[in-house]
Structure formats: structure tokens, C-alpha cells
Backbone as CSV, one residue per row, in Angstrom:
resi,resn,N_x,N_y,N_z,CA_x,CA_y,CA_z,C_x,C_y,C_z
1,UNK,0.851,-1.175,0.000,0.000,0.000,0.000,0.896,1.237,0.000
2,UNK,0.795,1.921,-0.400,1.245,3.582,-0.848,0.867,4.236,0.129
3,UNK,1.744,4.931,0.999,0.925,6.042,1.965,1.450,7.438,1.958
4,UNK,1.839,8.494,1.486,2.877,8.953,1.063,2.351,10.687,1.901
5,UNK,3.089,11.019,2.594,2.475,11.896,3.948,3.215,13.479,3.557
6,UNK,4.123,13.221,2.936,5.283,14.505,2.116,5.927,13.842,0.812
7,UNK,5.188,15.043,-0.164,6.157,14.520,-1.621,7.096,14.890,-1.709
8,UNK,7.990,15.711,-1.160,8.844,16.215,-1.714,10.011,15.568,-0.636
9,UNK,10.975,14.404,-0.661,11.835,14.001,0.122,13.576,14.558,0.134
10,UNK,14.014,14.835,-1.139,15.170,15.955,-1.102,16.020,14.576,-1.842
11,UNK,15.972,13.707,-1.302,16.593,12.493,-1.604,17.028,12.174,-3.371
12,UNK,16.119,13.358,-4.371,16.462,13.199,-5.431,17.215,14.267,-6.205
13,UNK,17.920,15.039,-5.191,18.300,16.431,-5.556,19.914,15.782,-5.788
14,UNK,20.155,14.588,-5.748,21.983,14.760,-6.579,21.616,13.946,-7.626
15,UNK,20.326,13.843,-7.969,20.466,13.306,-8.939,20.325,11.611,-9.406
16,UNK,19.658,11.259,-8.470,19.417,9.490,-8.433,17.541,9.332,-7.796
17,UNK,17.686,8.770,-8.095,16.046,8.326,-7.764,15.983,6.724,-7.039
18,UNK,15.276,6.452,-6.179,15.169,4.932,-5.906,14.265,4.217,-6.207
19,UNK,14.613,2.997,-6.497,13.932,1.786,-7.204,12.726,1.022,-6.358
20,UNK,12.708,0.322,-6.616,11.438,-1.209,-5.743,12.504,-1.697,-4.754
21,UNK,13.789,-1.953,-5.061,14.900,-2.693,-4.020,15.490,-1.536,-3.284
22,UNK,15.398,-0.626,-2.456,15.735,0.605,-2.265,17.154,0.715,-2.891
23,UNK,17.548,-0.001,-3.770,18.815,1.032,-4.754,18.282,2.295,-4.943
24,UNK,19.519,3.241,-5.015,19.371,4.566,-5.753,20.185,4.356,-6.807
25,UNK,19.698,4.465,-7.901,19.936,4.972,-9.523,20.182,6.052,-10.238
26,UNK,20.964,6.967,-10.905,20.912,7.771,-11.849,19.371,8.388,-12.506
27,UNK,18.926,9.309,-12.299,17.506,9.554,-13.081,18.055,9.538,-14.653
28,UNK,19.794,9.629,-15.233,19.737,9.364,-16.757,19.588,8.279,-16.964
29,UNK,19.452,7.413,-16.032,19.964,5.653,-16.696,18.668,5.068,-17.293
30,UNK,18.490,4.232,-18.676,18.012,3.515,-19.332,16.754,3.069,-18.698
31,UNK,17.010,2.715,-17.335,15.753,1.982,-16.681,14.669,2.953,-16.066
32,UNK,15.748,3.855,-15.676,14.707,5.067,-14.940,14.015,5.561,-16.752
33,UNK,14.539,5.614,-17.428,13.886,6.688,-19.205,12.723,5.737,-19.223
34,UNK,12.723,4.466,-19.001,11.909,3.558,-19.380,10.529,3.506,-18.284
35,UNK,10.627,3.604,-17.585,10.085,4.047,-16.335,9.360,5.290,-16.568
36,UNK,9.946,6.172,-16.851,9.340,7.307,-16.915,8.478,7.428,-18.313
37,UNK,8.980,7.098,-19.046,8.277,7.154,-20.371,6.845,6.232,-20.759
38,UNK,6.808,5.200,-19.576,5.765,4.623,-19.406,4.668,5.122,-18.456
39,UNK,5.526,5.833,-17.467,4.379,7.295,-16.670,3.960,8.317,-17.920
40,UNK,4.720,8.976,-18.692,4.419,9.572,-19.542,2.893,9.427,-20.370
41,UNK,3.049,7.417,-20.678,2.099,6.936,-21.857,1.063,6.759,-21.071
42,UNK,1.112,6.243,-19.520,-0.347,6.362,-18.583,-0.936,7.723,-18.901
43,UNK,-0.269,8.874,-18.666,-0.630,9.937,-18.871,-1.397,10.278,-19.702
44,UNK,-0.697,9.954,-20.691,-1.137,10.478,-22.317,-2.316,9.596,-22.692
45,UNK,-2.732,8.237,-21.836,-4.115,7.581,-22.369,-5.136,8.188,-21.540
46,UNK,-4.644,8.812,-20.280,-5.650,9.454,-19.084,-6.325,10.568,-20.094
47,UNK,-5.241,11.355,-20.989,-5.656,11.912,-21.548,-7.140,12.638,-22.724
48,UNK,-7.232,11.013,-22.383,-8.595,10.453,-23.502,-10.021,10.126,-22.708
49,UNK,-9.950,11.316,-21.989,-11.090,10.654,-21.071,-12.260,11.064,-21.626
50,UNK,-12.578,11.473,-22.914,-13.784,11.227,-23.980,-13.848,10.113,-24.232
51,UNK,-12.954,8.777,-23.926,-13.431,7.720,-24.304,-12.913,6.967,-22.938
52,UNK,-12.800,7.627,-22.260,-12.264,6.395,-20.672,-13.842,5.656,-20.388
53,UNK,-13.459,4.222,-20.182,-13.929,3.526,-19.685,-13.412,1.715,-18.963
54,UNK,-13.937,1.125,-18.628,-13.526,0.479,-17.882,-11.605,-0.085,-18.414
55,UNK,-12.357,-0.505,-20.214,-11.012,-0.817,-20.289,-9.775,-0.262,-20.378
56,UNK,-10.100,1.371,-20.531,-8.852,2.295,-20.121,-8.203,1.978,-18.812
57,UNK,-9.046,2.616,-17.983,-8.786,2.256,-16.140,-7.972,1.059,-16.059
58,UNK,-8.780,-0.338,-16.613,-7.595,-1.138,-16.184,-6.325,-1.284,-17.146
59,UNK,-6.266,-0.905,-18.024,-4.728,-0.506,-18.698,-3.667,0.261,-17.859
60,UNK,-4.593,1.739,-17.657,-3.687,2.097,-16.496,-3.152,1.653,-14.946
61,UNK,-4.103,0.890,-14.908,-3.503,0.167,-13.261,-2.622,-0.619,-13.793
62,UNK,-2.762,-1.368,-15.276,-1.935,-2.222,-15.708,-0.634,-1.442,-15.258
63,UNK,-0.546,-0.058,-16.156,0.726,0.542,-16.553,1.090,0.892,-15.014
64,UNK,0.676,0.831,-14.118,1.563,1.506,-13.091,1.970,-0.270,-12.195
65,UNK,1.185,-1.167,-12.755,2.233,-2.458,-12.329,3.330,-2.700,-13.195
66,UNK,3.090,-2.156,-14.132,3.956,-2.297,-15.418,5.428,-1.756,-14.701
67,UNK,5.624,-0.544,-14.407,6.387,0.174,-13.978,6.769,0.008,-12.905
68,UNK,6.094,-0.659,-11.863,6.522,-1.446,-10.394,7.446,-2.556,-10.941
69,UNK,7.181,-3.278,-11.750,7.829,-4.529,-12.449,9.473,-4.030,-12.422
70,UNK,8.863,-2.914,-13.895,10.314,-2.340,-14.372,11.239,-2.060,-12.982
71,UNK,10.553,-1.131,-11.731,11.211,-0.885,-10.790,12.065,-1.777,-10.200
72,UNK,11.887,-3.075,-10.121,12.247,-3.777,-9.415,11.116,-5.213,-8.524
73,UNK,10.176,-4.566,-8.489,9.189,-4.887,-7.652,8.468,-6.321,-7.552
74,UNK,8.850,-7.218,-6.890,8.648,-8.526,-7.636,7.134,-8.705,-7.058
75,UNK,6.243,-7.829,-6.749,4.859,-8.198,-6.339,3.949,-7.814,-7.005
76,UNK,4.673,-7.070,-8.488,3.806,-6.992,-9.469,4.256,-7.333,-10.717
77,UNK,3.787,-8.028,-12.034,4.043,-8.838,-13.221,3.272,-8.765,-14.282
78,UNK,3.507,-8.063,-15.153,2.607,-8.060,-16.594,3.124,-9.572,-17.053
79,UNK,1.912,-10.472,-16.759,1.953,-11.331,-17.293,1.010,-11.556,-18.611
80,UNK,1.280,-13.190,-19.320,0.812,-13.406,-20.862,-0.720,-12.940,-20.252
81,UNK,-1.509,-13.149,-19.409,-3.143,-13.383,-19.227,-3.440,-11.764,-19.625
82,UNK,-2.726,-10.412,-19.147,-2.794,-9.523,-19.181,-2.512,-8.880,-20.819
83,UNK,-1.696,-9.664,-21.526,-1.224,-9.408,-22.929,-2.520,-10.039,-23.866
84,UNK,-2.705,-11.232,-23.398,-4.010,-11.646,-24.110,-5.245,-10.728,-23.697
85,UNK,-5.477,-10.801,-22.411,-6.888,-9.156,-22.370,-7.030,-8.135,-23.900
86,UNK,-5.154,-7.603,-23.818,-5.185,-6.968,-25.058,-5.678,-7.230,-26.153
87,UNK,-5.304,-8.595,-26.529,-5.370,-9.144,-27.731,-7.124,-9.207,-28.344
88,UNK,-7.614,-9.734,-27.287,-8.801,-10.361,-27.073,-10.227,-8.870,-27.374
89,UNK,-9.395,-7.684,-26.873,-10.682,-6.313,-26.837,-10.153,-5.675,-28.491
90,UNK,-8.389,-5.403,-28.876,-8.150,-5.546,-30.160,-9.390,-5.953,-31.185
91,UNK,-9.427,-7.281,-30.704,-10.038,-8.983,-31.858,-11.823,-7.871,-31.942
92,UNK,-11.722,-7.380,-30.589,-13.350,-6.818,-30.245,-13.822,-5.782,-31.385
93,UNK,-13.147,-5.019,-31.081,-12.818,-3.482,-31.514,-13.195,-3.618,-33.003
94,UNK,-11.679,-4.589,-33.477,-11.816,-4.589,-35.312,-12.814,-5.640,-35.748
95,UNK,-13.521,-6.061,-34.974,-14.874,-6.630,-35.935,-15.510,-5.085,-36.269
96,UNK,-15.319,-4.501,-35.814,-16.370,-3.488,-36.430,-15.920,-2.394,-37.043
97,UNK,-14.855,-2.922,-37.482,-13.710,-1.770,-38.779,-13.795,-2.499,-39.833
98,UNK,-13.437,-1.886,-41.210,-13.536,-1.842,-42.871,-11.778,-1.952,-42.667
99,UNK,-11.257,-3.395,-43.179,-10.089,-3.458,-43.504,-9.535,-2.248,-44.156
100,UNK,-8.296,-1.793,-43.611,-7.205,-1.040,-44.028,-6.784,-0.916,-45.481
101,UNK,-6.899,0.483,-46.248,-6.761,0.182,-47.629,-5.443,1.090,-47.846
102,UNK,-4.899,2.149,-46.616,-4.146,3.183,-46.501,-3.658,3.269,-45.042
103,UNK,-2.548,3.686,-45.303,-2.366,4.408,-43.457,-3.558,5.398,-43.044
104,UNK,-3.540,5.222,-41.919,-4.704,6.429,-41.034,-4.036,7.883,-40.854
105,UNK,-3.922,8.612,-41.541,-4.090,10.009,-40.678,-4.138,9.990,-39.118
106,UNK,-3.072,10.060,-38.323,-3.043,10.045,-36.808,-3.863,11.544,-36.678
107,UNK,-5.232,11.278,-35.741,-5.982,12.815,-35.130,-6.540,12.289,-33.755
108,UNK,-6.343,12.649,-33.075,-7.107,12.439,-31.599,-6.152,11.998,-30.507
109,UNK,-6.785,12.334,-29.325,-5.790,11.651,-28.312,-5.544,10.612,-28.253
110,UNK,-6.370,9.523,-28.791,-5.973,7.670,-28.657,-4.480,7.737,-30.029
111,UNK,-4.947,8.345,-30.650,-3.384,8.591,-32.039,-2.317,8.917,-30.639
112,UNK,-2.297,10.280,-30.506,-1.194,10.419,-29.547,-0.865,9.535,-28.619
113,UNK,-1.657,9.138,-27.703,-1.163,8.301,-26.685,-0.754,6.792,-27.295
114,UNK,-0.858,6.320,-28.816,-0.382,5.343,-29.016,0.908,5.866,-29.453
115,UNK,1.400,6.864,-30.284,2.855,6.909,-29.908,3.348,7.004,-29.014
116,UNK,2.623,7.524,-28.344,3.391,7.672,-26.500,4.258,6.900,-26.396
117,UNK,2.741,5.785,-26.555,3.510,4.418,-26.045,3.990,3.718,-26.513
118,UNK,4.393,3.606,-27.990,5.231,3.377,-28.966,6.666,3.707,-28.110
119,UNK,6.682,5.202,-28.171,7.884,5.316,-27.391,8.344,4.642,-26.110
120,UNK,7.379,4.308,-25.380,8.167,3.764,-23.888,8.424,2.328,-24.616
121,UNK,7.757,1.855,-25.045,8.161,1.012,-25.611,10.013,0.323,-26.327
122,UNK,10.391,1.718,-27.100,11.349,1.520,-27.545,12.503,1.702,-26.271
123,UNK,11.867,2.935,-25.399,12.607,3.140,-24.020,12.594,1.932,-23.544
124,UNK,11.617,1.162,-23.517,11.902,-0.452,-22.469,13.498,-1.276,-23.061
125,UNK,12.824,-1.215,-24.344,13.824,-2.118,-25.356,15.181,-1.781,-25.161
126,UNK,15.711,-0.270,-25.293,17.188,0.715,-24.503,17.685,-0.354,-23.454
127,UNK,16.185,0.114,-22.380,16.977,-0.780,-20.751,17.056,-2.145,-21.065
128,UNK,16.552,-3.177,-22.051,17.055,-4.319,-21.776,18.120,-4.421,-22.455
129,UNK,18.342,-3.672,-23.755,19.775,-3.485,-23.956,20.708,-3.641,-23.312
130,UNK,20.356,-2.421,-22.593,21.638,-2.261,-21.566,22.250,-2.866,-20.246
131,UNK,20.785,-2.919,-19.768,20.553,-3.702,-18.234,20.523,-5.352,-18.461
132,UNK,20.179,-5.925,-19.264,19.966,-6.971,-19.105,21.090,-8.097,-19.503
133,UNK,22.155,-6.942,-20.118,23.812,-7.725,-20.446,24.254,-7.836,-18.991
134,UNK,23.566,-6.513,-17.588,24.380,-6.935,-16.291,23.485,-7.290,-15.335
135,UNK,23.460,-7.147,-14.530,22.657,-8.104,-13.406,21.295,-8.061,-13.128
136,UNK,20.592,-7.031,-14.239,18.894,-6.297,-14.163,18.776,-7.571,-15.288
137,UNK,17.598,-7.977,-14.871,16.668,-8.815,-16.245,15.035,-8.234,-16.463
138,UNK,15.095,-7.620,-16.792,13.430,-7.089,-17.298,13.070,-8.189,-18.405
139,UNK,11.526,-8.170,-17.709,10.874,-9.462,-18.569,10.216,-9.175,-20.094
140,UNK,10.572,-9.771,-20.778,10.246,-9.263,-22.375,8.781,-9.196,-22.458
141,UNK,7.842,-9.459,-21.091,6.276,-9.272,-21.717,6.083,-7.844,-21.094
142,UNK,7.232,-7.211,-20.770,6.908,-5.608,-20.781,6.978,-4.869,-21.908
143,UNK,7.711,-5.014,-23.141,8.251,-4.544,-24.140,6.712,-5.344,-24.993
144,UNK,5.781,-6.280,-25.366,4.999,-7.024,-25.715,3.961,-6.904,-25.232
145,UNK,3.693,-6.555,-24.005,2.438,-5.540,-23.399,2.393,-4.483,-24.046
146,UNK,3.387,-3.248,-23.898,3.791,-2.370,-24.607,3.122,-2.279,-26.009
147,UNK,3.714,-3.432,-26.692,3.347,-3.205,-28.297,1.763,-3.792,-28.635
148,UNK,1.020,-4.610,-27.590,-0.334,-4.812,-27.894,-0.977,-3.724,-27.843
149,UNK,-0.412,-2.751,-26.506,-1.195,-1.533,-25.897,-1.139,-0.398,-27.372
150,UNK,0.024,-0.307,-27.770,-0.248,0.581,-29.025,-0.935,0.368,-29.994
151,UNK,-0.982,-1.175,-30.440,-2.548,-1.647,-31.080,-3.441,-1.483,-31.019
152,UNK,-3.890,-1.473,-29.881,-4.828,-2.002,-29.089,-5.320,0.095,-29.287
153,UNK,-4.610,1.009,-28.965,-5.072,2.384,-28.982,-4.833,2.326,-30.649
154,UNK,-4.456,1.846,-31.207,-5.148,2.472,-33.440,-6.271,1.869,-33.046
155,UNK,-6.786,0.415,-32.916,-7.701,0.113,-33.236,-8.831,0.905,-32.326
156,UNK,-8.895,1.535,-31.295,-10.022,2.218,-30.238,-9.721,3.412,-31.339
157,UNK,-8.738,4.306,-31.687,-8.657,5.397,-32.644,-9.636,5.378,-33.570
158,UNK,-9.001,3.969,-34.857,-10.053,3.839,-35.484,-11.586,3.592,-35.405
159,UNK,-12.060,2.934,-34.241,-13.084,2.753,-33.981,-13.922,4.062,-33.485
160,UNK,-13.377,4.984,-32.676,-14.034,6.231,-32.100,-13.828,7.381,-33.383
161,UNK,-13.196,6.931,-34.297,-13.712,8.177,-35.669,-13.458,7.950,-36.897
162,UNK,-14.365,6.204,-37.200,-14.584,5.445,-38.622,-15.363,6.629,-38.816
163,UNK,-16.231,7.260,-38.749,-17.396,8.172,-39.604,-16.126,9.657,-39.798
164,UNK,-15.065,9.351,-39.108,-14.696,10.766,-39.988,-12.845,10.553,-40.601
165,UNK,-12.477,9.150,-39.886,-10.902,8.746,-40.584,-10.667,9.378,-41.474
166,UNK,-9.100,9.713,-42.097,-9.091,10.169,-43.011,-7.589,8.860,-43.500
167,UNK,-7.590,8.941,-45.103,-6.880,7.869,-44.801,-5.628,8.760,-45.578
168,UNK,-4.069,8.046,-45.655,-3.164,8.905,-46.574,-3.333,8.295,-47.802
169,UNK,-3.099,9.746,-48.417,-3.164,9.705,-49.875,-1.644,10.230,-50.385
170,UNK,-1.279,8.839,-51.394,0.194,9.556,-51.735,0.508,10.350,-53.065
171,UNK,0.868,11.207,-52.531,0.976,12.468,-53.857,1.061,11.752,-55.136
172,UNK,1.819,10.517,-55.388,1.719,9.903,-56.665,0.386,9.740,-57.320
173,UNK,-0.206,8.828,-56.237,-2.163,9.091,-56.732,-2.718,10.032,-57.063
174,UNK,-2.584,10.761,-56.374,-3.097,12.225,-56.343,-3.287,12.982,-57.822
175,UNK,-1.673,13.005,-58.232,-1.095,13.401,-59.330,-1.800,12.332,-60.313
176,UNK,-1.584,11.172,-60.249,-2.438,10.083,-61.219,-3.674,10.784,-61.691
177,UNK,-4.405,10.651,-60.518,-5.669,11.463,-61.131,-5.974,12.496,-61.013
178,UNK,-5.229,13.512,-60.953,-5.656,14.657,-61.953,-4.970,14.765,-63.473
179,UNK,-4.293,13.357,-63.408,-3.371,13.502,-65.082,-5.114,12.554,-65.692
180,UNK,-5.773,11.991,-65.000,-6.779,11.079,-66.028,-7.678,12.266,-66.427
């Protein structure tokens, strides 16, 4: 349980932050970017609260076990059951989309917050780079959570504005027909 009585502890003023194992870390290092960039992508889906509903909420509780994980924290685990959820509201979603004939025009906050999380994503991938050649092992269904969750926000994208998508059009076409 979290009880947290003063935010401000001083403890991060040279520059290190602490983990789930009370290590203190570097706030530049790989694991903390990854960490943070996945607070970032909670953020950025909170963002969408024209379309929050249940299955937002639990994404985000997801993402802040997500980030306990990354911390260190062995009492929380994005496991496969949690990656399949994804898979499974995805499978939901695109029954009721018109197969892809073009890229989408990214517009709305579910667009943004899937790069978000595109990005923490690639931030995860950095720290196992780096961390996981030395004594840190981050579990690859964080980086795979990650990449359902950015799916998983095109397809809610596409679904919350099929009546107004726009799709890309490449100047070659374009040019095609106005030469017919």
C-alpha cells in the first residue's frame, strides 16, 4: 500500500532516484527513461477521457504495475493473461472496422497516446539493452504488453472516428488522377 504523507523528500536532488529494491539509480539511466516514459504513456491515455472507460482504467492500473515490475518490484508482473486481455478487446474493436486500404491520418488523443507508447516502448527495449547484459533482467512481456497496448489504442482510434478517418493519400495518386 502507498501512503505517502510529504512529496517532496530531497533524496532526489543529486540526482538518483530509488527503485522497488531501495537502490538509488541515476535519473539518466536507461531503466529510470523507461520508467518514466511509461508514466508519460499512462498519462497520455488518461488523456482520452472522452473515451475512458472500464477498459482504459484497467490498462492504467496495468501501466503503473507495469512500472513497479520495471522498478524492481517482484509483487507486481505483466503477465501473458494480461497481454491476451489486449489481444482479445483488439479482436473486439476490429470486428467493427472496414479493412485497411491506406495508413490512417493520426488525429485524436488515442493517435497520440499510441505513440506515447510506442515510445516507452522503444525506451523499455534501450533498458534491456543495456541492463539486461548486467545483473537487471526485465521481462520481455513488458516490451509485448507495450506493443499490444499501441494496437490495441489504433484500433479504439479507429473505432471512435470510422465516420470521420481520413486515410493517406500519396501524392503519386493524387497526381495520377488529376493527369486522367
Amino acid at each position: 500500500m502507498v501512503h505517502l504523507t510529504r512529496i517532496y523528500t530531497k533524496t532526489g536532488d543529486d540526482g538518483t532516484t530509488g527503485i522497488a529494491n531501495n537502490e538509488r539509480v541515476y535519473k539518466i539511466s536507461p531503466l529510470i527513461e523507461a520508467i518514466g516514459a511509461v508514466d508519460e504513456a499512462n498519462s497520455a491515455i488518461g488523456m482520452s477521457v472522452e473515451y475512458y472507460n472500464d477498459i482504459i482504467e484497467r490498462i492504467q492500473n496495468d501501466l503503473f504495475d507495469l512500472g513497479a515490475e520495471l522498478a524492481g518490484s517482484d509483487k507486481f508482473k505483466i503477465t501473458d493473461d494480461r497481454i491476451e486481455y489486449l489481444e482479445k478487446v483488439i479482436d473486439d474493436y476490429n470486428e467493427f472496422l472496414e479493412p485497411l486500404r491506406s495508413f490512417v491520418l493520426p488525429t485524436g488523443s488515442l493517435h497520440n497516446a499510441r505513440t506515447v507508447v510506442r515510445r516507452a516502448e522503444r525506451a523499455v527495449w534501450m533498458a534491456i539493452a543495456i541492463h539486461n547484459e548486467n545483473d537487471v533482467q526485465i521481462s520481455k512481456n513488458i516490451p509485448k504488453y507495450l506493443n499490444r497496448l499501441s494496437d490495441l489504442l489504433f484500433v479504439m482510434a479507429r473505432y471512435h472516428n470510422k465516420d470521420k478517418e481520413k486515410l493517406w493519400v500519396q501524392r503519386r495518386e493524387e497526381n495520377d488522377r488529376q493527369d486522367s
